[in-house]
NUTI-855762 format. One record per residue (C-alpha): residue in three letters; chain; x, y, z. Coordinates in Angstrom, 1 decimal. Each point is the difference from the previous one (the first is absolute). Layout:
N
KOLBA  res  chain       X       Y       Z
KOLBA  ALA      A       X       Y       Z
...
END
This chain:
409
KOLBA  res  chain       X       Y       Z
KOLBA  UNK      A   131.6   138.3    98.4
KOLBA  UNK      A    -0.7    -3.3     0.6
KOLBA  UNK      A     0.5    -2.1     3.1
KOLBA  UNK      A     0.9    -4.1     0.2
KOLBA  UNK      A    -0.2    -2.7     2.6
KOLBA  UNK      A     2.2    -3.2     0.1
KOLBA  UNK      A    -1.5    -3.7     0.0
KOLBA  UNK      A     0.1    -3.2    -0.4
KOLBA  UNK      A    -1.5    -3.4    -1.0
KOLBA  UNK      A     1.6    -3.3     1.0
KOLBA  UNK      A    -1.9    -3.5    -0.6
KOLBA  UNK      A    -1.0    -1.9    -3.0
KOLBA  UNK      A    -1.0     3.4    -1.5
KOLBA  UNK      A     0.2    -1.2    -3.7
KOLBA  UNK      A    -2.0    -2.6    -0.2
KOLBA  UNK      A    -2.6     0.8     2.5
KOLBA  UNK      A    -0.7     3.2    -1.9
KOLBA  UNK      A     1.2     2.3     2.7
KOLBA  UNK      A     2.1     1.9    -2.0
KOLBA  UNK      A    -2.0     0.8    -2.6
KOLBA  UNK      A    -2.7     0.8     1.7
KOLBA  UNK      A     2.1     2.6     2.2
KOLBA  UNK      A     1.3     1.7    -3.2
KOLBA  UNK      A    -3.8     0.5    -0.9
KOLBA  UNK      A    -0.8     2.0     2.5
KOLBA  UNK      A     2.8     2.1     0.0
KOLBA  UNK      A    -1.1     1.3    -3.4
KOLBA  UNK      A    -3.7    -0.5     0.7
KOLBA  UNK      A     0.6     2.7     2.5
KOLBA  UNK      A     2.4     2.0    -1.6
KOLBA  UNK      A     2.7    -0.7     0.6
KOLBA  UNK      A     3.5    -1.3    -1.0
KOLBA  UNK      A     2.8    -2.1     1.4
KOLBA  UNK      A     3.5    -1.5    -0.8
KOLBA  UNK      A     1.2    -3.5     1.1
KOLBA  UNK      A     3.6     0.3     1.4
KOLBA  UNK      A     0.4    -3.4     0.9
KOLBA  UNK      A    -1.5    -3.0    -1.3
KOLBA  UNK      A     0.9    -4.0     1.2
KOLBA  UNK      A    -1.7    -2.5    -1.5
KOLBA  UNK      A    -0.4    -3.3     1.8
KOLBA  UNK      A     0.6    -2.5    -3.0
KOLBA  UNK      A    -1.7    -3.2     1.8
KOLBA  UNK      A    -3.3    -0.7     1.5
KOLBA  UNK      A     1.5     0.0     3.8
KOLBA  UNK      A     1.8     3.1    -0.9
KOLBA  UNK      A    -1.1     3.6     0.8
KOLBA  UNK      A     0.2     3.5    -1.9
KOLBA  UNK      A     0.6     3.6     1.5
KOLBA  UNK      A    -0.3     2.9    -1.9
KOLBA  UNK      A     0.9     3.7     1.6
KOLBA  UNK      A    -1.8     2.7    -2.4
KOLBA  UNK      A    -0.6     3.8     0.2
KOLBA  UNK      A    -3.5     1.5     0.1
KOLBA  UNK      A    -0.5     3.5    -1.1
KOLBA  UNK      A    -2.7     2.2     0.4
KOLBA  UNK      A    -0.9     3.5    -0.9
KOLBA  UNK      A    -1.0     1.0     4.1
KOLBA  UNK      A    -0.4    -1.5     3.0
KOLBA  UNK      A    -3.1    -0.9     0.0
KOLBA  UNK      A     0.2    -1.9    -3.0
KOLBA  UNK      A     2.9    -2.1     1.0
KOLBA  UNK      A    -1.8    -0.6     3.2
KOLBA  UNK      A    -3.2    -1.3    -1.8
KOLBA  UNK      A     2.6    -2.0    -2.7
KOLBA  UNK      A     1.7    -1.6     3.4
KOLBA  UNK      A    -3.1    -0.8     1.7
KOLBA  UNK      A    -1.3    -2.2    -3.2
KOLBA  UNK      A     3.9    -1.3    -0.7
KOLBA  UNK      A    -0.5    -1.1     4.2
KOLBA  UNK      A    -3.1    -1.9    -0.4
KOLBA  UNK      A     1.7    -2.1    -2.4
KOLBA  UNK      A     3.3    -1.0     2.4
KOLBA  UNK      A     2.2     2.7    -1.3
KOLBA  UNK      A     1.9     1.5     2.7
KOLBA  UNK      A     2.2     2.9     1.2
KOLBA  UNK      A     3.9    -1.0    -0.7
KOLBA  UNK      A     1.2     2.2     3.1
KOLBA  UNK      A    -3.1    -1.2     2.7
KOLBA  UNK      A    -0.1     2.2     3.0
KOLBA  UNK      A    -2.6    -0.7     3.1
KOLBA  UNK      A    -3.6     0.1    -0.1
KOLBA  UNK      A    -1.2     3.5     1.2
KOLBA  UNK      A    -2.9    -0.8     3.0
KOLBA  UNK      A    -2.5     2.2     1.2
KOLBA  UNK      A    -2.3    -0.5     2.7
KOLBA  UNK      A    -3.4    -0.5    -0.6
KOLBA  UNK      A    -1.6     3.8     1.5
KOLBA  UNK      A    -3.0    -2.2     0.8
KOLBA  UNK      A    -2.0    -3.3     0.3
KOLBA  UNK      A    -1.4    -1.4    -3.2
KOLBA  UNK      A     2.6     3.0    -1.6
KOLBA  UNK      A     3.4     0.0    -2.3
KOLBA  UNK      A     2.0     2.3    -0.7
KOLBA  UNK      A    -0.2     2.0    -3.2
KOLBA  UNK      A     2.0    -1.3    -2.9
KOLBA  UNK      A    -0.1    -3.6     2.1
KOLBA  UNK      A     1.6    -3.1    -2.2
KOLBA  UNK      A    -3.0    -2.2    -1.3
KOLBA  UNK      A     0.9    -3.7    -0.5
KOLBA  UNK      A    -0.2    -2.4    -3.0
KOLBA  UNK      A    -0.8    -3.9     0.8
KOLBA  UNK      A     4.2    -0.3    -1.0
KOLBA  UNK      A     2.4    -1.0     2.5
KOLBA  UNK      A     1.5     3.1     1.6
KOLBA  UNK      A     2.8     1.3     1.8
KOLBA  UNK      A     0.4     2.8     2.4
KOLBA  UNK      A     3.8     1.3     0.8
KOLBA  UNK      A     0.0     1.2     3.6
KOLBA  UNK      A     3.2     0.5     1.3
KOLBA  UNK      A     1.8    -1.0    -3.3
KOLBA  UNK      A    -1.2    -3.5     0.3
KOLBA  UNK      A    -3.3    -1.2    -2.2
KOLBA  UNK      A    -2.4    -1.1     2.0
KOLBA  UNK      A    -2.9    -2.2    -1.7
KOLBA  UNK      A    -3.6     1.1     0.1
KOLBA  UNK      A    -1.8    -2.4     1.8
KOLBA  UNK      A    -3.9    -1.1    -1.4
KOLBA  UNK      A     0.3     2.2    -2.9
KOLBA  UNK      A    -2.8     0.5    -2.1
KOLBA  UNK      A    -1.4     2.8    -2.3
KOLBA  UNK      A    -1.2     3.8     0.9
KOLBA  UNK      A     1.3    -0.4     3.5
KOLBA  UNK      A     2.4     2.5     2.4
KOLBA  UNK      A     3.3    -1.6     0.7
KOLBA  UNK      A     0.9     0.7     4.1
KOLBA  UNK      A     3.4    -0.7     1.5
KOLBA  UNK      A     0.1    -1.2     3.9
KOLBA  UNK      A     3.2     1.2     1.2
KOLBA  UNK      A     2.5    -1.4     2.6
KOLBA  UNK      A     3.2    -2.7    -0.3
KOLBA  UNK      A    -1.9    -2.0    -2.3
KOLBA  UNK      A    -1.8     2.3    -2.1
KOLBA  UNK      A    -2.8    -1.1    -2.2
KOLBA  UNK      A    -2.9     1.6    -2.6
KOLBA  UNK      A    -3.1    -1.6    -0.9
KOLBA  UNK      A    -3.2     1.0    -1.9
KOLBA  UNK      A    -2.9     1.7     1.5
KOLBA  UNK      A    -3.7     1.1    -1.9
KOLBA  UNK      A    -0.6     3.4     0.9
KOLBA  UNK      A    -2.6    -0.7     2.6
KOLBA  UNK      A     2.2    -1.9     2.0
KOLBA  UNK      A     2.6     3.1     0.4
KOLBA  UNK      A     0.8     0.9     3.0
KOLBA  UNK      A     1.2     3.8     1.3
KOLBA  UNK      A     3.9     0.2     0.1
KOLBA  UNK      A     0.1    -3.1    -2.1
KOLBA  UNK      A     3.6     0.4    -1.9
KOLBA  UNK      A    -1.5    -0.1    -4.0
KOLBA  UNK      A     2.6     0.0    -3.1
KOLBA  UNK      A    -0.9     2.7    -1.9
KOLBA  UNK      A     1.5     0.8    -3.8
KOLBA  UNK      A     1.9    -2.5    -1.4
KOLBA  UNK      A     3.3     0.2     1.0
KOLBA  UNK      A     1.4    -2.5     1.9
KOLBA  UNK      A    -2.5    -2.5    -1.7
KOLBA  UNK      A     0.6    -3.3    -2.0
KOLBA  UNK      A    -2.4    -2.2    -1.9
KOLBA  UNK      A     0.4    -3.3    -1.4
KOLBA  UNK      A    -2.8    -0.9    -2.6
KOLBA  UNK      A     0.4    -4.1    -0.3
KOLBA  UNK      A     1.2    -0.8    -3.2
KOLBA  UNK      A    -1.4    -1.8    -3.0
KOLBA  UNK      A     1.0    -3.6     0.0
KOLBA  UNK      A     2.8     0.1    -2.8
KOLBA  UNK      A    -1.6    -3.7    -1.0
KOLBA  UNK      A    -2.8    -2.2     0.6
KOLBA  UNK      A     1.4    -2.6     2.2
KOLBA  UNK      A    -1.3    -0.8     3.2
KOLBA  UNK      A    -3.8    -0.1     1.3
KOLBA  UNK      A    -0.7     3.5    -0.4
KOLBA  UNK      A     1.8     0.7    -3.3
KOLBA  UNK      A    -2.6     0.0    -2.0
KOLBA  UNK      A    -2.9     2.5    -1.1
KOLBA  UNK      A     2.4     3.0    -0.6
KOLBA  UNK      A    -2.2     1.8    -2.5
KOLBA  UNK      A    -2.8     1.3     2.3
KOLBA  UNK      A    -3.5    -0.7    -1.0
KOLBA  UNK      A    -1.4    -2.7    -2.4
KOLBA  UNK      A    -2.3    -2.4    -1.3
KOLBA  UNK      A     1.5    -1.9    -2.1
KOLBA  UNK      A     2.2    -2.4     1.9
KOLBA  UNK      A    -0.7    -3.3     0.4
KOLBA  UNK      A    -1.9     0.3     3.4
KOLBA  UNK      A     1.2    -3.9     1.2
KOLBA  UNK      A     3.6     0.6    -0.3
KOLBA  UNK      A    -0.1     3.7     1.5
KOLBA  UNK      A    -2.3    -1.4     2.8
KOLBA  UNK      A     2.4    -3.2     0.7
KOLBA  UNK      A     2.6     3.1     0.2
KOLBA  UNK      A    -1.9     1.7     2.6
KOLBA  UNK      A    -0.2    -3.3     1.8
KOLBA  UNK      A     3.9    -0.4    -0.1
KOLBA  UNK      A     0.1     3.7     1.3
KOLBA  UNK      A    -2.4    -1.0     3.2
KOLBA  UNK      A     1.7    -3.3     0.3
KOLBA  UNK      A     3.2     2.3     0.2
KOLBA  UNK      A    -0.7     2.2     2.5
KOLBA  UNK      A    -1.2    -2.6     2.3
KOLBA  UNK      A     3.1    -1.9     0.1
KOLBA  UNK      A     2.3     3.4     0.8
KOLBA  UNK      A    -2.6     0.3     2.9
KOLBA  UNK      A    -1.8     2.8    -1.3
KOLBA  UNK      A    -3.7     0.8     0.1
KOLBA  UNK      A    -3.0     0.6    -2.7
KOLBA  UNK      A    -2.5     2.3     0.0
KOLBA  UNK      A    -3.5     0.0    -1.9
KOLBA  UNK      A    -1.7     3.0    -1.2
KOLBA  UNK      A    -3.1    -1.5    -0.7
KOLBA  UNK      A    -3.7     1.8    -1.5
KOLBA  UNK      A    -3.4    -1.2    -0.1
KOLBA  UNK      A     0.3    -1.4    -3.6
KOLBA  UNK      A     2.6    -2.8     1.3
KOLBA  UNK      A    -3.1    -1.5     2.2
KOLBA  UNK      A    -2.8     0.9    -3.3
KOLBA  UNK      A     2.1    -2.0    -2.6
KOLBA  UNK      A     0.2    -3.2     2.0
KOLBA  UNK      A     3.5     0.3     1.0
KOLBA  UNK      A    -1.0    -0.1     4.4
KOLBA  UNK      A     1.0    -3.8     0.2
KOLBA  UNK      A     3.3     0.5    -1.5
KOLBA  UNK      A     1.1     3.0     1.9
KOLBA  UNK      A    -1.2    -2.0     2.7
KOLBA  UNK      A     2.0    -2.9     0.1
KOLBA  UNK      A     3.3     2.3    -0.6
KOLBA  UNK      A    -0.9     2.0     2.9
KOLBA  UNK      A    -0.6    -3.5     1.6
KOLBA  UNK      A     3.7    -1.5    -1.3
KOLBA  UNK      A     1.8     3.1     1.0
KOLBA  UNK      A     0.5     1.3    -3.3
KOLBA  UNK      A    -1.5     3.1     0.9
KOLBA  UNK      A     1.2     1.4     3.4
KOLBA  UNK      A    -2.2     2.8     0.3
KOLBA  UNK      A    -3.6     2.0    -1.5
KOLBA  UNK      A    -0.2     3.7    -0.8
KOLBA  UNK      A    -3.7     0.6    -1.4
KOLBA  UNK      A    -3.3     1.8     0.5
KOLBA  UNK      A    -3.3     0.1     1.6
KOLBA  UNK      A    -1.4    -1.7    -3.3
KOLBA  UNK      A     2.4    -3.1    -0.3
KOLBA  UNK      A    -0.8    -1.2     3.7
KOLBA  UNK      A    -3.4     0.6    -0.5
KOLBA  UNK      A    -0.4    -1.9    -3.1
KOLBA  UNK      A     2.0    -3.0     0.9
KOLBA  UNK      A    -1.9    -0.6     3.1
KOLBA  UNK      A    -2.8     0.5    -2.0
KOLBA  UNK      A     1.4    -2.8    -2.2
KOLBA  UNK      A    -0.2    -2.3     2.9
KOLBA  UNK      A    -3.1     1.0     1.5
KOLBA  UNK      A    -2.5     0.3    -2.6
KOLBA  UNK      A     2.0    -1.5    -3.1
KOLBA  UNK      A     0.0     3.5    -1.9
KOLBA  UNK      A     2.4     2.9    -0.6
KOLBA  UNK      A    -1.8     2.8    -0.3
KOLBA  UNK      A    -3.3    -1.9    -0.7
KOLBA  UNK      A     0.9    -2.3    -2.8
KOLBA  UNK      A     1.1    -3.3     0.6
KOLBA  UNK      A     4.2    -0.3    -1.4
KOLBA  UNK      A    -0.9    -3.6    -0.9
KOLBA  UNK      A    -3.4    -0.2    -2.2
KOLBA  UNK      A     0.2     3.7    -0.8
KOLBA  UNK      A    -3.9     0.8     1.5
KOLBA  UNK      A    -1.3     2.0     2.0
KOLBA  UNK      A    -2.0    -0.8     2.9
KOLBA  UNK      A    -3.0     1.3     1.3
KOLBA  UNK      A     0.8     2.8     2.2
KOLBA  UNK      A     3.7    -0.7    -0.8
KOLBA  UNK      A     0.7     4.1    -0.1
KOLBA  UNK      A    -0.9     0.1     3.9
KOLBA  UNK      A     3.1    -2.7     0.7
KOLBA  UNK      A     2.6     1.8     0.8
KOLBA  UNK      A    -2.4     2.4     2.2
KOLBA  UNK      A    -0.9    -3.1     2.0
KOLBA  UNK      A     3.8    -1.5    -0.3
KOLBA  UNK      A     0.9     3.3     2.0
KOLBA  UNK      A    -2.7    -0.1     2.7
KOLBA  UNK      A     1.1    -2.9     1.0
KOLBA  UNK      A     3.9     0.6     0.4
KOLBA  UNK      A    -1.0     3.1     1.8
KOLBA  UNK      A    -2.4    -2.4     2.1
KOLBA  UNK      A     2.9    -2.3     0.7
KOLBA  UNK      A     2.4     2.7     0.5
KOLBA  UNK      A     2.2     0.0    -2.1
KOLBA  UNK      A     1.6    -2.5    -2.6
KOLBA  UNK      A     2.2    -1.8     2.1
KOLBA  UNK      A    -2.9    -0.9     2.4
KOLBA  UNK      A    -2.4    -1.1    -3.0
KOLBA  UNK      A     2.5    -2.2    -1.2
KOLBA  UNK      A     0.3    -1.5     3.4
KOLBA  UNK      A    -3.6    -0.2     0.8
KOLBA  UNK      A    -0.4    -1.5    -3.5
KOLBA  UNK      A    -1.8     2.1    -1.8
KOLBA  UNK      A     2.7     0.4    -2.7
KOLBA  UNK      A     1.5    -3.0    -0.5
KOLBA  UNK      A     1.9    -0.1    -3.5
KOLBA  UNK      A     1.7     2.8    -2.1
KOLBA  UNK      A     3.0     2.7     0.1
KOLBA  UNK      A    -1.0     1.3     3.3
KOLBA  UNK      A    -0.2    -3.1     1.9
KOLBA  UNK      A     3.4    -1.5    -1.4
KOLBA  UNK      A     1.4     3.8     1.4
KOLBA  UNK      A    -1.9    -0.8     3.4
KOLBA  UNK      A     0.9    -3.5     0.1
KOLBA  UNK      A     4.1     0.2    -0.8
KOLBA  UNK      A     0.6     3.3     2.1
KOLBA  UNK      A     0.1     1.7    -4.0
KOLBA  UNK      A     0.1     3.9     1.1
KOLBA  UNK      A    -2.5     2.3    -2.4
KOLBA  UNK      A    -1.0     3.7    -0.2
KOLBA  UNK      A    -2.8     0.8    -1.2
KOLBA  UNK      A    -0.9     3.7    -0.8
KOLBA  UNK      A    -3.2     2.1    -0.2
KOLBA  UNK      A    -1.1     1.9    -2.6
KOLBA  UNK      A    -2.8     2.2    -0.2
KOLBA  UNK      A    -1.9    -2.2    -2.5
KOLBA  UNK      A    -0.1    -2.7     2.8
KOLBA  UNK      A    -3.1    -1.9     0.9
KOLBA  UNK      A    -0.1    -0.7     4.1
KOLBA  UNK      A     2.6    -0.2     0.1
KOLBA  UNK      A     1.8    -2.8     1.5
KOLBA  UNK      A     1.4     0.2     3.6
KOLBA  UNK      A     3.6    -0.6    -0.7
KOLBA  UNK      A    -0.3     2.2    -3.0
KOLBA  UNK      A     2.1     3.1     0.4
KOLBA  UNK      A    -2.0     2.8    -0.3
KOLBA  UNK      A     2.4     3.1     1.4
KOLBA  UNK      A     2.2     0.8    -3.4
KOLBA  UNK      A     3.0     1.3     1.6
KOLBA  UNK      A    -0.2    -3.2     2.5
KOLBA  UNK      A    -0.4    -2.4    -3.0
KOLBA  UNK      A     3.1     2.1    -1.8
KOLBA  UNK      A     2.2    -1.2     2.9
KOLBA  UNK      A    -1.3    -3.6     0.1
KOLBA  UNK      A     0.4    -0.5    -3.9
KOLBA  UNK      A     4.1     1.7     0.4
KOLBA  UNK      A     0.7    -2.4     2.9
KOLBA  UNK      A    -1.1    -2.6    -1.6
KOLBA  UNK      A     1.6     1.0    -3.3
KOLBA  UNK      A     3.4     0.5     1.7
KOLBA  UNK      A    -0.7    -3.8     1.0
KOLBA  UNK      A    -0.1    -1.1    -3.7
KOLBA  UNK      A     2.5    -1.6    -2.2
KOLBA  UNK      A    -2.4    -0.6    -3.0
KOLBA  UNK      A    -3.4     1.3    -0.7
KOLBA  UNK      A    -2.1    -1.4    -2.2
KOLBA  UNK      A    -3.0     3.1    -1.0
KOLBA  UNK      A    -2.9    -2.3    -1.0
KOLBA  UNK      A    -2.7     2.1    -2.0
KOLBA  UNK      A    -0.3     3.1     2.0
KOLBA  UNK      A     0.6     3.5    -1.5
KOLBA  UNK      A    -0.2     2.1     2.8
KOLBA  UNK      A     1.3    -2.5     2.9
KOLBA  UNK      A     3.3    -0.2    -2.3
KOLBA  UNK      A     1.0     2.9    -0.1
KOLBA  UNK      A    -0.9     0.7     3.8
KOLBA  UNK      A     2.4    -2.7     1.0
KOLBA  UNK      A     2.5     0.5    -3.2
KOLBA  UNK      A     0.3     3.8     1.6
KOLBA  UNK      A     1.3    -1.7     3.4
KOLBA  UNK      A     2.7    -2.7    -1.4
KOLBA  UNK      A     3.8     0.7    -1.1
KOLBA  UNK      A     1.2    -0.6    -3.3
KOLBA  UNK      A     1.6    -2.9     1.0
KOLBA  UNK      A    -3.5    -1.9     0.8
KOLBA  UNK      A    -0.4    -2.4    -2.8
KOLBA  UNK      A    -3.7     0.6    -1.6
KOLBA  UNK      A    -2.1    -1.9    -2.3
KOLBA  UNK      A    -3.7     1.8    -1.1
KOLBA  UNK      A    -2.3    -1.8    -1.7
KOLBA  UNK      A    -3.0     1.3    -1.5
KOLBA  UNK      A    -2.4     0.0    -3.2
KOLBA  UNK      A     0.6     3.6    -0.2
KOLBA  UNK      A     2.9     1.3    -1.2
KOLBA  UNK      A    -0.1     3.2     1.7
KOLBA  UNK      A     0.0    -1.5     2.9
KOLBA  UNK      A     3.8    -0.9     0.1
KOLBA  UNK      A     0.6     3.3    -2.2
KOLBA  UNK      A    -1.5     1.9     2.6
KOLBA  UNK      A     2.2    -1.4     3.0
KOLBA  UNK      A     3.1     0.4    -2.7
KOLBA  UNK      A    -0.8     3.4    -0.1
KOLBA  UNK      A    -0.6     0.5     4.1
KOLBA  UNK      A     4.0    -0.6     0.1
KOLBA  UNK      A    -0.2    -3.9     0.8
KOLBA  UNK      A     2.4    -0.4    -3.2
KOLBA  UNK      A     0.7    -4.1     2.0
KOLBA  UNK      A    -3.5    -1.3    -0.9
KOLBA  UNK      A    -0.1    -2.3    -2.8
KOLBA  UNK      A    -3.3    -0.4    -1.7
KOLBA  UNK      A    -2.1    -2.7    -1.2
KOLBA  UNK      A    -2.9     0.7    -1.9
KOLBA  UNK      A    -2.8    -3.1     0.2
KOLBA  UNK      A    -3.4    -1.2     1.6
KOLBA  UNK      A     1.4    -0.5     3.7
KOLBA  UNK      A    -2.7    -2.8     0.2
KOLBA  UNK      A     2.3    -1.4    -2.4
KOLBA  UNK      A     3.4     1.0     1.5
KOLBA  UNK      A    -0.7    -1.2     3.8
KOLBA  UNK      A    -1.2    -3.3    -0.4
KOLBA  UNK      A     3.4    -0.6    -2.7
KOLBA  UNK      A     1.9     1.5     2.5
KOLBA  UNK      A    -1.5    -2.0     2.9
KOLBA  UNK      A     0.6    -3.1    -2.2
KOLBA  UNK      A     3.7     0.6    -0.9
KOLBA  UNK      A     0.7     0.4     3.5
KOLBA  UNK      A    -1.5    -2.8     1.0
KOLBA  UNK      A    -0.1    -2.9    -1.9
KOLBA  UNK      A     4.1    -0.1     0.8
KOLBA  UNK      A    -0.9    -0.5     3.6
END
């Protein structure tokens, strides 16, 4: 005996892929379905639906079918509400508790679809209720006892953003994930268009940036776009601070001069001594107004009000006094500030990308660049399918970037 479950796809679910895809893992997972109606938008402003059976030999096997089908914006065709539980305890869900993508989402409460408000991945979705009802995303930490949480999936719907069906417009390019073989000019003066883009609809960009940017020579540039307002706002570690303050105290990153390539005498203890003396001022703000610091990507963030986060690792030296060093703390800092974003560019940093990808919603346009391809394959594969990747010396990509914004001024 078998058992079935009605749903549907609606969208540009041809040419996106969507389609496809969902039939794939119907069979991946056993299973089988029929398509009982099918409407095929015939023009690039047009829409298709599809309605289509899925059949499974139990329950449990159509639930897991449904659950991967949902992941990928394919939804119940007879919605009912959300079921809510409340949370038996602080910092505890419920059992069975829905767990969020980074897609746009929809809770029914009362037979009207309420939007999820800062959704982002591996998150508990919690409903307020009253005359205006509303849900919004919580991390598990942040749960509250008798919190209302969504649990199962019914009542739930998600919209993946769709693949541009052409490459028109600023961000229509770069639709076949990773590479090295564009022509890195024209895909940079792309990006530029993308920035330039999302400043004029008022919206804000973000830079994920690693210690390599401030090795490779690239500090100036990133300077003068933090400077010009073409970078609204830092998200970086312990390291970068420390070495591009170390730039500007002693001349070095990390020891070695970014100019003539050397390496001074006692250059390894420069970022040791570039540290005791933040700490001595206080802090970076007050070093930059004291003037100990006076050039670089810190002091352009200090001097135009430029908000930054900057989180601890264990690896840190010091560390710095504004650095973060409480991981749960510097969790929250990086998702407000993510939820803040309208663009991100993720500028040579492995693990700092995929920290901050984890926190942004589909909908965030992202641009990696690396000289390791696993870098953008690895955020790919941590669920932020948005990110675009560039693969290419970021010493070389910054100061291109930098120019092509720019020189138009």
């Amino acid at each position: 005996m078998t058992v079935s479950r009605e749903v549907e796809l609606e969208g540009h679910i041809i040419d996106s892929g969507m389609m496809q895809s969902c039939f794939g893992i119907i069979m991946d997972l056993g299973g089988s379905f029929s398509v009982q109606e099918f409407d095929i938008g015939r023009h690039k402003d047009e829409e298709s639906y599809a309605r289509m059976l899925v059949e499974a030999d139990d329950e449990d096997q159509l639930q897991s079918i449904v659950h991967e089908l949902h992941q990928h914006g394919v939804n119940p065709s007879d919605p009912k509400d959300a079921t809510l539980v409340p949370a038996p305890d602080d910092q505890v869900v419920p059992h069975g508790f829905y767990s969020t993508t980074n897609h746009p989402t929809y809770i029914r409460h009362d037979g009207e679809w309420i939007e999820v408000e800062d959704v982002e991945m591996d998150c508990a979705v919690v409903v307020e209720d009253g005359d205006r009802p509303r849900a919004y995303t919580k991390v598990l930490n942040a749960i509250e006892e008798g919190d209302l949480v969504v649990t199962d999936e019914t009542g739930i719907k998600v919209q993946p953003p769709e693949r541009p069906r052409d490459s028109g417009g600023a961000f229509g390019f770069m639709q076949g994930g990773v590479s090295s073989e564009r022509p890195s000019e024209s895909t940079i003066r792309k990006i530029a268009n993308a920035i330039e883009e999302t400043k004029k609809e008022g919206g804000k960009v973000m830079a994920v940036c690693g210690p390599a940017l401030i090795h490779s020579g690239a500090r100036e540039d990133l300077a003068r776009l933090v400077r010009e307002g073409y970078v609204d706002m830092l998200s970086a570690g312990n390291g970068f601070a420390v070495h591009d303050i170390e730039r500007d105290i002693y001349g070095t990153s990390l020891g070695m001069d970014t100019e003539s390539l050397d390496h001074p005498r006692h250059g390894h203890k420069h970022h040791i001594y570039t540290i005791s003396e933040v700490i001595r001022e206080g802090g970076i703000e007050e070093a930059v107004e004291s003037g100990t610091i006076e050039s670089g990507v810190m002091y352009e963030c200090i001097d135009n009000d430029r908000p930054f986060v900057l989180a601890g690792s264990i690896r840190d030296d010091g560390p710095l006094p504004d650095t973060i060093t409480d991981a749960v703390e510097a969790q929250n800092a990086i998702r407000e500030q993510a939820h803040e974003a309208d663009m991100v560019l993720m500028l040579s940093t492995l693990l700092h990308s995929v920290a901050v990808g984890n926190c942004l919603p589909s909908t965030t346009r992202v641009v990696c660049v690396d000289i390791n391809p696993a870098t953008v394959t690895q955020l790919l594969d941590r669920g932020s399918a948005q990110a675009v990747g560039m693969v290419t010396d970021i010493g070389t990509f910054v100061p291109i970037l930098a120019e092509q914004l720019l020189s138009e001024e």
